[in-house]
N, C-alpha and C positions, 0 to 999 in steps of 0.2 A: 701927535697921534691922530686924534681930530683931523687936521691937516692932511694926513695920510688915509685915513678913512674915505674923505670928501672927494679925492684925486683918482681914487680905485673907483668908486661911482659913477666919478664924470668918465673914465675909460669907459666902464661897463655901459652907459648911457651911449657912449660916441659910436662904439662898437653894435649897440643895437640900432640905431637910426641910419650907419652908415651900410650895414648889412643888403646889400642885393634886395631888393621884392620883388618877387616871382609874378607875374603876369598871369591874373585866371583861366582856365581856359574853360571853353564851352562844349569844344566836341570832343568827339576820342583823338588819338593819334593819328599823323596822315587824314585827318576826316574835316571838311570843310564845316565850319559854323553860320557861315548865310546862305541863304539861298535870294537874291534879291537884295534887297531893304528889311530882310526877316533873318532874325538873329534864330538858328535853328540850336537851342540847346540837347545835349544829350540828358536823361535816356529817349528823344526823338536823333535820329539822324537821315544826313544824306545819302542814302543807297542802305541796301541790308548788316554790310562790314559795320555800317556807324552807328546801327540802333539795338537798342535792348534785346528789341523781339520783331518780328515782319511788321508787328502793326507800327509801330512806331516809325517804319520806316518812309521816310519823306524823296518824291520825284522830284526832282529840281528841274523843271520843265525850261528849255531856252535860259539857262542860269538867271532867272529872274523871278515867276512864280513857281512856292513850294504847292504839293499835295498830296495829301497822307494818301499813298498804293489802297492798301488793302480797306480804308473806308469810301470808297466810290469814289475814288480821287477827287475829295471836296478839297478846296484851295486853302492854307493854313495862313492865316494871317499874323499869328502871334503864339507864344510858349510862356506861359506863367509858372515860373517854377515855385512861387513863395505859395500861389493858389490851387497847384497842382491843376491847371486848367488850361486847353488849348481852343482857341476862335477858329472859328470854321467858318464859311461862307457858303448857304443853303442857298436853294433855288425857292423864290417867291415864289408861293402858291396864291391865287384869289377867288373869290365865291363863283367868278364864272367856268374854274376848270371845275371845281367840283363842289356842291354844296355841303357834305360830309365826306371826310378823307380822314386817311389814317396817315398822319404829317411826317410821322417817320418816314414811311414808305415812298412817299410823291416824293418829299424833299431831299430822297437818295441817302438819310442816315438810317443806317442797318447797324443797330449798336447790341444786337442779339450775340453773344461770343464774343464779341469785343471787348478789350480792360477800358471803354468809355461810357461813364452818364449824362444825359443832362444836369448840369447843375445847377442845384435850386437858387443860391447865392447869387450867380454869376449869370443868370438871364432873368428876365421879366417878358409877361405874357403881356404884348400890344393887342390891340384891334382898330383897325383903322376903317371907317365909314359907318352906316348908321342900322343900326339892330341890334343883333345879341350873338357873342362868343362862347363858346363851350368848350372848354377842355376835359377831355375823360381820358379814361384808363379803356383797356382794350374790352375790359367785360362790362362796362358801360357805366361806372361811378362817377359821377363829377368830381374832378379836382379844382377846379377854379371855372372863373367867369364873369364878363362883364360886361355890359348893355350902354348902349349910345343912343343919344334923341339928335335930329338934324332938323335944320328948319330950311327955307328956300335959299342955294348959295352960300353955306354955310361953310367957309373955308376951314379948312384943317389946324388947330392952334398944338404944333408941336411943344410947344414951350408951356402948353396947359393942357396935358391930355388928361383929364380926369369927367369926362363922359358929353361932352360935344362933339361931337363927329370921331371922336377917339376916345379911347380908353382902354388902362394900365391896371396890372394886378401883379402879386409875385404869385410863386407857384408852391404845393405845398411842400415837395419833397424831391428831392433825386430821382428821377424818370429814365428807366428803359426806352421808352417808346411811348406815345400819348396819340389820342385822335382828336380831331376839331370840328367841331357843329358850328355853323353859320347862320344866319336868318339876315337877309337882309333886306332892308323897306326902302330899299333906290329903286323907284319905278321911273325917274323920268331924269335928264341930264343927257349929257352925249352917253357915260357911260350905261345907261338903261337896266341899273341897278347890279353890273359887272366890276365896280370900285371898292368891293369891301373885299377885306383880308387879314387875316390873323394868323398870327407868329409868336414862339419862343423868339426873344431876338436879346443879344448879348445885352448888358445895362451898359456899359464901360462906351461902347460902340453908340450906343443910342442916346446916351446922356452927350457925348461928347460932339459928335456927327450931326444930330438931331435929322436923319434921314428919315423918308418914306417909307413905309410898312406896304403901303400899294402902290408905291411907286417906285420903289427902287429895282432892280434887276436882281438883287442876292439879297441874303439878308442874314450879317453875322450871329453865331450861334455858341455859346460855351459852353465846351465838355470839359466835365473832371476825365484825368486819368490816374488810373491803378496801376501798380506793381506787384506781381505774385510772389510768392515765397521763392518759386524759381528765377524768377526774371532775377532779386538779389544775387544770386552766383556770377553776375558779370556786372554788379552796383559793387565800387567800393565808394562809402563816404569819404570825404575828405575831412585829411587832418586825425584819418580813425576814427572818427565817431562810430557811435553804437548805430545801426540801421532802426527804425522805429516803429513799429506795427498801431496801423490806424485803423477806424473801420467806417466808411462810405452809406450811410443809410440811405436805402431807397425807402417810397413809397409804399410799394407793397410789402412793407414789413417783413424785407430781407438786407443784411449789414454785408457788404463786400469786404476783406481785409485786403489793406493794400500797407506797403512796406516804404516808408519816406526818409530819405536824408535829412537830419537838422538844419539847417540852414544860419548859417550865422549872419549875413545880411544880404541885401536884395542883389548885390550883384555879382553875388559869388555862383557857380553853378556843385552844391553838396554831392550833386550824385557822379563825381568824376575824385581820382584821389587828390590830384592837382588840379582841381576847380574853384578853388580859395583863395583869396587872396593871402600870400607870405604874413601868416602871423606874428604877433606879436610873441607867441609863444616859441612860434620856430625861431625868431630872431633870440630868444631868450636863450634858447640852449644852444643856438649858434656862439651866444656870447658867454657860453660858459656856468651860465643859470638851470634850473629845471622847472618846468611848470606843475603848481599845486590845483587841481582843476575842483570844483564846487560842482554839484551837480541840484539840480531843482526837481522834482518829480509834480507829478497833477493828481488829482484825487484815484484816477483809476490805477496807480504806479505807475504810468508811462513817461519818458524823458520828455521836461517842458521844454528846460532852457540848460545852459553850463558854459560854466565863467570860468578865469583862472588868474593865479596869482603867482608872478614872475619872481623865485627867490633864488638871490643867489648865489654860487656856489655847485659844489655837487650834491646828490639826493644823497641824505643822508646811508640809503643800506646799501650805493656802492663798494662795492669790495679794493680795499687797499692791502699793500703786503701787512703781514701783521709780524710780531714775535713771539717767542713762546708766553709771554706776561699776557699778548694782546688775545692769544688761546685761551688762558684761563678765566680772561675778564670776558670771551667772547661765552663761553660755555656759562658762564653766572649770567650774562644777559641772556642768553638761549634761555637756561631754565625762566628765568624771571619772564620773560616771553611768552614761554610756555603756561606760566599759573597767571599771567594779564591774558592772554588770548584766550582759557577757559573762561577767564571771568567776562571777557569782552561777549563770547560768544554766550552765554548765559544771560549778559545783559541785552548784549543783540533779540535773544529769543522774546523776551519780556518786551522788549521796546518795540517787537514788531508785531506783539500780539495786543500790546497799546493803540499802535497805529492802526491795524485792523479793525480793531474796535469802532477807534476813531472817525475811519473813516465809513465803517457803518452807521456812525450817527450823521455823520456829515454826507450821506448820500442820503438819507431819510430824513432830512431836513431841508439841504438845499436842492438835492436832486429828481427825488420822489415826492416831494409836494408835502412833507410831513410838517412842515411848517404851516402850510397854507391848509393842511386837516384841522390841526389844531385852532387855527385862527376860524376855522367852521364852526368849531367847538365850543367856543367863547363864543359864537355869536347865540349859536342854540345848543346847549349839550344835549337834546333829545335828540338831534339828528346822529349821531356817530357814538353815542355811549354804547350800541350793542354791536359794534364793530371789535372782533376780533383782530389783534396783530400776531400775525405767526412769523416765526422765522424763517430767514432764508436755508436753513439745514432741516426745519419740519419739510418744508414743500419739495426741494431736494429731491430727501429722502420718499416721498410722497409718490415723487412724477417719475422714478427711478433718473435722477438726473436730465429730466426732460428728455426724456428718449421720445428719437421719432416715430416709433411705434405705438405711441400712449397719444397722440396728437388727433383732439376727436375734429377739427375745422378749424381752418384762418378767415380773419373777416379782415375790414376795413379795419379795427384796432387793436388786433394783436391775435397770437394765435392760441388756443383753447386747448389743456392737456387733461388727459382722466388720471385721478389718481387716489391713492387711499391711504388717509391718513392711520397714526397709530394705533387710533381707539378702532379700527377697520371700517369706518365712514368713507363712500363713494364720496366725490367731490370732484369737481369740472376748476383747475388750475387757469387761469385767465392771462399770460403773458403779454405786458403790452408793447408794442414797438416801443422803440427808442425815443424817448421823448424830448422834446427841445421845451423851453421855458412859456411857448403857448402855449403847450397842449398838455401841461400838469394840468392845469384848471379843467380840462375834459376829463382825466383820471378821475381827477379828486370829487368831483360833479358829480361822478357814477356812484363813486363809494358812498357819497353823502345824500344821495337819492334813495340806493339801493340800502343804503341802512333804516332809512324813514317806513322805506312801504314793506309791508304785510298783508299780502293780498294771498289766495290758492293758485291764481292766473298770473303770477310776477313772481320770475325767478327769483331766489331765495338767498341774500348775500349772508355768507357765513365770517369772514373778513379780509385781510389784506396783506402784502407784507411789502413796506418800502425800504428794505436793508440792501436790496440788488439792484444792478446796472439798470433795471428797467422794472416798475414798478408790476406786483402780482395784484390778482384777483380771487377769492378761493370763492365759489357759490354751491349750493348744490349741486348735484349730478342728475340728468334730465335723459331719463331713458333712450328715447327711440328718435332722437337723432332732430333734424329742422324741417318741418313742415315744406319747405321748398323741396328737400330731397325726397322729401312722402310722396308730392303730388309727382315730380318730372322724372325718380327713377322709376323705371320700366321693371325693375327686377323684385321686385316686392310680390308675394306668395298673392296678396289681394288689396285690390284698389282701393281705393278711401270710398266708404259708402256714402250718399248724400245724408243721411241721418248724423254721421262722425262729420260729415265737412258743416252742417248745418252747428254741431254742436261747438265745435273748434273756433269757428263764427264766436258764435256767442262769447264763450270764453275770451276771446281776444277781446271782444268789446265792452264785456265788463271789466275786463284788464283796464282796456283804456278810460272808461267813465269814472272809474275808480280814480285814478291818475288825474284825471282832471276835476273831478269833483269833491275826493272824501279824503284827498292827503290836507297834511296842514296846512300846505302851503301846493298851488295846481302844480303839477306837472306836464310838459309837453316833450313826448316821446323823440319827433322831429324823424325816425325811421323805422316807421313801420314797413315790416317788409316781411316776406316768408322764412329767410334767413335768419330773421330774429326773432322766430316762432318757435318754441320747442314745444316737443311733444313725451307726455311723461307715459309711463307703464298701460295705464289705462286710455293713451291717446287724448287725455287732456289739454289744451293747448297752457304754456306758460310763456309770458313777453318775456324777453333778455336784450341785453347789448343797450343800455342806457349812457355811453358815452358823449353822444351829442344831445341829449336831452337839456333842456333848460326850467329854473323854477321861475316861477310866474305871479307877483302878486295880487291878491286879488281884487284890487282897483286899476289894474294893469288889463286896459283890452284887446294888446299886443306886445309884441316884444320885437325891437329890429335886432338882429344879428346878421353874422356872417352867414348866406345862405349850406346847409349842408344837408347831405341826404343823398337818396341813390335814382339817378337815372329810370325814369317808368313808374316809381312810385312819388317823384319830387310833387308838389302841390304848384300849379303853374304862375298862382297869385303870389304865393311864397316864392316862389324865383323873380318874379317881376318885383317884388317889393320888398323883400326882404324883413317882412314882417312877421314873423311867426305867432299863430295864433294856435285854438283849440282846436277850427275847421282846420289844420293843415293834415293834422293827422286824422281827420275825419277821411279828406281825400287819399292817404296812402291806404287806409285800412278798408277804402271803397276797391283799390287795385289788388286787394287781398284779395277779398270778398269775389270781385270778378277773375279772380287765378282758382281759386273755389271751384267756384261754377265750371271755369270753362277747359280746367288742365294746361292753359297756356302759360307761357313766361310773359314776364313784361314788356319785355325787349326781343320781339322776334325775328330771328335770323332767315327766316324763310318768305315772310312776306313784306314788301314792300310800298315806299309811298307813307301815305298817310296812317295804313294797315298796320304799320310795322310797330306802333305803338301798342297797349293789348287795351287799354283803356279808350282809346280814340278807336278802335278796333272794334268795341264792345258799344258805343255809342255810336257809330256808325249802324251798325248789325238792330239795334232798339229804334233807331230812325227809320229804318228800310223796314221794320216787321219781318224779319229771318233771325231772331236772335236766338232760337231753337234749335238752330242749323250751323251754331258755333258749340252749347253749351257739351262739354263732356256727356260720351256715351254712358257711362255709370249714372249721373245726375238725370238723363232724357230719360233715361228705363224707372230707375227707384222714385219720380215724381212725379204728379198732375203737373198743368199744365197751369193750372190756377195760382199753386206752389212756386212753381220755378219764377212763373211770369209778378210774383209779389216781392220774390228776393231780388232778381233782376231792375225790379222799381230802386229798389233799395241803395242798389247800386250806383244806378243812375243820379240818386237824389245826392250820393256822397258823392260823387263825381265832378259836380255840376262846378265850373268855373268859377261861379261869385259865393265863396264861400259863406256871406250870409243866407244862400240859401239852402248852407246844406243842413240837417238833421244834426244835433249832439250827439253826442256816445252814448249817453245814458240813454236817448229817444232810440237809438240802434240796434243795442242790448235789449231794450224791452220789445219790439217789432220783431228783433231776433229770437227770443225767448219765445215768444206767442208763435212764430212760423214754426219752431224745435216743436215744442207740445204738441201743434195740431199736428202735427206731420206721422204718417203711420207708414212703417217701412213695406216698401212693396219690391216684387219682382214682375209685376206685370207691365208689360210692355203698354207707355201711351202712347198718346197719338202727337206724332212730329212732325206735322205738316206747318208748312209757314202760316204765321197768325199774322192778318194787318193789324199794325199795331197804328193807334192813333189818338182815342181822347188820351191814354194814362202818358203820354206824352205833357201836359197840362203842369202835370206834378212838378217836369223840369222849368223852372221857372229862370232863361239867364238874363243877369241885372248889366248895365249899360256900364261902362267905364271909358273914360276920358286919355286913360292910359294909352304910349306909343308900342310899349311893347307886347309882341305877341306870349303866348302860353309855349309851356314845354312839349306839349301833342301839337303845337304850330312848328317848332322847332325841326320835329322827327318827320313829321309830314312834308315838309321843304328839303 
C-alpha cells in the first residue's frame, strides 16, 4: 500500500515538472515589449493600443530610442515595475543659464496632471562645483541643501562627494515640482564661475555610471508612477490576484492613491493576466491538485504577501453525483454548516474587533511615536503628565469627520481642522502628514515641548491622539486666524494699527524670551514666522507650530542639526553652519518685526535682485537713509519719527549677520515694552521726508568670519 501511495506521488510529481511553462509576457497582445535595448513593460506601452492610458504611452523613435508622448517626449531609459518607478533623461541645467530656475520647468518635466512624482527613494540631490544649493518648494520653504568649499584646481572626487567641490543629500519627500538656488564662488578658471550645477539625479544611475552633474549632456531622473481607480478596468492581475490600493505621499501633505499588482518576483510583469511565470499552482491543478492559498495582511489591512500549498486531489466542496443516502447526510452537513458558520461568524466578529483593537495599539506604539512618548516620560514625567490622549472616535466625531469645510490652514506639517469637542470646547485639530520613522521624533518634540510651556503668548496644548494612520494634535482654538493673513489680506474692515503691531511685537518676544530663558530646560523655536503667529479675540499675539523646535541644555551654547526653517526668515549663519543657537530666532523674529513695520512679505515677487529679499531690502533702505519711504502707510501716519526710527534700530540690531551681535529676546521684549508704553496713538500725519541716516548706523556692528560661504540675503541677491 505504502508502495502504491509512493508511485501515485511520483506520477503527480512527473506530471507537474513535465507540465509546459508558459513564457511571461511584458506587453499586451500584438504589442511590441522593446523598443531598443529597453524592455518596455506594460502598463507603459508602444503606441496608444499598448498603454493603460496616453500618458503611458511610449514613441519608439527609429525602433531604437523610447519617449514617454505626452511628458515632453523625455527619452525613457528604463521601467521598474517591483519600484513602481520609470528613469527619464532630463536636460542639464548650469549656474550660467540661470542662477534661480524653477528645474521642473527648464528641465521640460511638466508633472502637474500627470500620474508621475519625483521619487524621494529613487533620486538624490547632487551639486556639483563650489558654493551653495538650494532646493525649495514653489512658495519658497527649503527642502534640502548643501554647500561645497574649493581650493586652487580642485578636481572633482566622484567617488567622495561629500562637500569638496561636490556634494549629495536625499530629498525629503515626493515632489510635484521643486525650484533651485545656486550661489556660486568660481570667479576664475576657463569656466569663469559657469561650472556649477545642481540636479535630482537618479541614485541607481549615479552610483553605478559615476557621471558628471556639469558635465554630462542629460541627466537621469526617477519618477514614481500611479494607477487610478479607472486606469484598473484595463489592469487585470495575474494569476487573479486582488489589485492593491497604495497611497504616494508627497511633500506638501497630500497622499496620491494609486492601485498596484502583487508581484510575485522580479521578472514577472503582475499588471498583464499572463505576465507570470506558469506557476506552480497552475501546474498543480493541471496535475489534478488544488491550491490552498495563505494570505499575510500589514498593519493598515492591506495584502503584504500570499503563498500557497499544493494538495492533492479535488477541493473538497466539488460537487460529485450523489444518492438519496448521500442527500440526507448532505442536508445534516448543510444544517451542521449552518450552526458552524453562525458560530464562525460570531467568532469572526470578536476576532476582528481583537484585531482592531490591536492594531490600535500597535499603530500608537510603533507608528505614532507612542512608544518613544513614553520613553520621554521616563526620562521627565513633568514634561507629558498634562498631556491628554483622546480617541480617534472623540476627534472624529469632533471635526465632523474632518470635513473640508472645518479646515482652518495647512503648513509645512500637517493640516489644522476647527472643531468642538463634547463638553462644547473650540479646539484647533492638528493633523499631521504621514510620517515616516524620522519625523515621529518631530511629532513627539512638539507634544513634549508644548506640554512643558505655560506661557498667555504659547499656544495651549490640550492633548494628542496616536490611535490613527497619522498622528493628531488637539490645542486650543485661536480666534482671528495668523498674523501673516492680518497684515497681507487687503479685505479686512481695518488695518493693524501701529499701537496692535507695536503690541503683537511684544507679545511674540516675550513668547520667545520665555522659551529661551524660564522653561526648565531652553527652547529654540527654529521658525519664527508670521504663519506661526496667531492671533486671539483681543488681537493678542500667541507662538504655535513647534514641530521643528529643539531643547537645548543649558551648558549647551549650540546645538548642530539638520538645517530647517522657511525661506526669508532662515538665520544665514544658521544655514552656513548649521548650528542652531538663541540668536537664530532672534534673526527670524527681526524679519517679523520688519513685516510689522513694513506690510511686506519676505519673499517678494515684485522686486528683484538683491531687493527681493524683505530683510536685505530693509537694510539696504537703513543704509541709504529712505527707510521712511518703505515703512507701511498706517505705521508713517500713527508715529513720530523718533518712534519708527528706534524700532527700525531694533530691527537692524536682530538682523545683523554675526549673531553675537545681536540683542536677546528678553533685551527685545523689554526695549519692546518701553517703545509700547511711550507710544501714544495718533492720527496726525508726520513728516515723511527722507532722513540721512548715519551715526545710529554704529549700533550695527558686523563681526569678520573666516567662513567660505555666503548668507541666504547673498543667496537671493545672486
Amino acid at each position: 500500500m505504502k508502495l502504491f501511495q509512493a508511485y501515485l506521488h511520483l506520477l503527480l510529481f512527473l506530471s507537474l515538472t513535465t507540465t509546459s511553462i508558459a513564457i511571461p509576457k511584458y506587453a499586451k497582445p500584438e504589442c511590441s515589449d522593446r523598443c531598443g535595448s529597453v524592455t518596455i513593460p506594460y502598463p507603459f506601452g508602444i503606441g496608444e493600443r499598448c498603454s493603460v492610458n496616453p500618458w503611458y504611452t511610449i514613441d519608439c523613435k527609429n525602433n531604437t530610442t523610447p519617449y514617454l508622448f505626452k511628458l515632453n517626449n523625455l527619452e525613457v531609459l528604463g521601467v521598474n515595475l517591483s519600484n513602481l518607478t520609470v528613469t527619464v533623461n532630463t536636460p542639464r541645467v548650469s549656474y550660467c543659464q540661470k542662477p534661480v530656475w524653477n528645474s521642473s520647468e527648464i528641465m521640460g518635466v511638466h508633472l502637474d496632471g500627470s500620474p508621475f512624482v519625483f521619487s524621494r527613494s529613487g533620486n538624490t540631490f547632487v551639486f556639483e562645483g563650489c558654493g551653495n544649493a538650494i532646493m525649495m518648494t514653489d512658495n519658497g520653504s527649503v527642502l534640502t541643501g548643501c554647500s561645497t568649499t574649493c581650493r586652487n584646481d580642485t578636481p572633482i572626487e566622484r567617488h567622495n562627494c561629500f562637500g569638496i567641490s561636490c556634494c549629495q543629500t536625499t530629498i525629503p519627500g515626493h515632489l510635484m515640482s521643486y525650484s533651485v538656488s545656486l550661489t556660486s564662488q568660481e570667479t576664475q578658471g576657463e569656466n569663469g564661475g559657469c561650472g556649477s550645477s545642481a540636479a535630482l539625479v537618479d541614485k541607481t544611475s549615479y552610483d553605478e555610471e559615476r557621471f558628471s552633474v556639469r558635465d554630462a549632456p542629460s541627466i537621469p531622473v526617477s519618477l514614481v508612477w500611479t494607477l487610478t481607480l479607472k486606469d484598473t478596468d484595463h489592469v487585470t492581475c495575474c494569476h487573479n490576484r486582488t489589485i492593491i490600493q497604495r497611497k504616494v505621499v508627497l511633500f506638501n501633505d497630500t497622499a496620491l492613491d494609486t492601485w498596484i499588482c502583487y508581484q510575485p518576483s522580479v521578472a514577472d510583469n503582475p499588471y498583464l493576466e499572463d505576465g507570470c511565470e506558469d506557476s506552480d499552482c497552475r501546474n498543480c491543478t493541471n496535475g489534478g491538485g488544488y491550491c490552498n492559498y495563505d494570505y499575510i495582511y500589514d498593519v493598515d489591512g492591506a495584502l503584504f504577501s500570499q503563498s500557497f500549498t499544493c494538495v492533492p486531489g479535488e477541493k473538497p466542496n466539488q460537487s460529485k453525483p450523489t444518492s438519496s443516502l448521500g442527500v440526507t447526510v448532505g442536508i445534516s452537513i448543510s444544517m451542521t454548516a449552518f450552526l458552524v458558520t453562525i458560530t464562525i461568524y460570531a467568532s469572526y466578529k470578536l476576532i476582528k474587533k481583537t484585531i482592531t483593537r490591536r492594531r490600535r495599539k500597535s499603530v500608537f506604539k510603533r507608528i505614532n511615536g507612542g512608544l518613544l512618548l513614553k520613553q520621554q516620560e521616563e526620562v521627565d514625567p513633568s514634561l507629558v503628565d498634562k498631556t491628554l490622549l483622546f480617541t480617534s472616535r472623540e476627534l472624529a466625531k469632533a471635526t465632523d469627520n474632518f470635513n473640508e469645510n472645518r479646515i482652518l490652514g495647512r503648513g509645512g506639517q500637517g493640516t489644522v481642522y476647527k472643531g468642538m469637542l463634547t463638553n462644547g470646547r473650540i479646539v484647533a485639530v492638528k493633523k499631521s502628514k504621514l510620517l515616516d520613522e524620522s519625523q515621529l521624533e518631530e511629532f513627539i518634540n512638539e507634544v513634549v515641548i508644548l506640554s512643558q510651556v505655560n506661557h498667555r503668548n504659547v499656544v495651549k496644548l490640550l492633548g494628542c491622539c496616536l490611535e490613527t494612520e497619522v498622528p493628531l494634535l488637539v490645542s486650543e482654538y485661536i480666534l482671528n486666524g495668523t498674523l501673516y493673513d492680518r497684515i497681507h489680506d487687503q479685505s479686512h474692515e481695518f488695518p493693524l494699527s501701529l499701537n496692535m503691531r507695536l503690541q503683537i511685537a511684544t507679545d511674540v518676544a516675550h513668547a520667545l524670551a520665555y522659551l529661551h530663558t524660564s522653561t526648565s530646560i531652553p527652547i529654540y523655536h527654529r521658525d519664527i514666522k508670521t504663519t506661526n503667529i496667531l492671533l486671539d479675540e483681543k488681537y493678542r499675539a500667541k507662538v504655535s507650530d513647534f514641530g521643528t523646535s529643539r531643547f537645548v541644555s543649558i551648558d549647551q551654547t549650540h546645538l548642530t542639526t539638520l538645517v530647517k526653517g522657511t525661506l526669508g526668515y532662515l538665520d544665514p549663519e544658521y544655514f552656513q553652519s548649521s548650528q542652531i543657537t538663541e540668536k537664530s530666532d532672534v534673526y527670524s523674529f527681526g524679519v517679523v518685526l520688519v513685516e510689522l513695520l513694513t506690510g511686506e512679505r519676505p519673499i517678494s515677487q515684485t522686486r528683484f535682485g538683491e531687493n527681493r529679499s524683505l530683510a536685505t531690502h530693509f537694510m539696504l533702505a537703513m543704509e541709504e537713509g529712505r527707510v521712511m519711504s518703505i515703512l507701511d502707510a498706517m505705521v508713517v501716519k500713527e508715529g513720530t519719527m523718533d518712534e519708527l526710527m528706534i524700532v527700525a534700530n531694533l530691527a537692524m540690531r536682530c538682523l545683523n549677520l554675526n549673531g553675537r551681535y545681536r540683542p536677546t529676546m528678553k533685551e527685545v521684549a523689554i526695549e519692546l515694552e518701553s517703545i509700547r508704553t511711550s507710544h501714544i496713538p495718533t492720527t496726525i500725519q508726520t513728516n515723511t521726508s527722507p532722513m540721512v541716516y548715519g551715526e545710529e548706523l554704529s549700533i550695527l556692528t558686523y563681526g569678520e568670519s573666516s567662513s567660505t560661504f555666503l548668507s541666504c540675503n547673498d543667496i537671493i541677491s545672486q
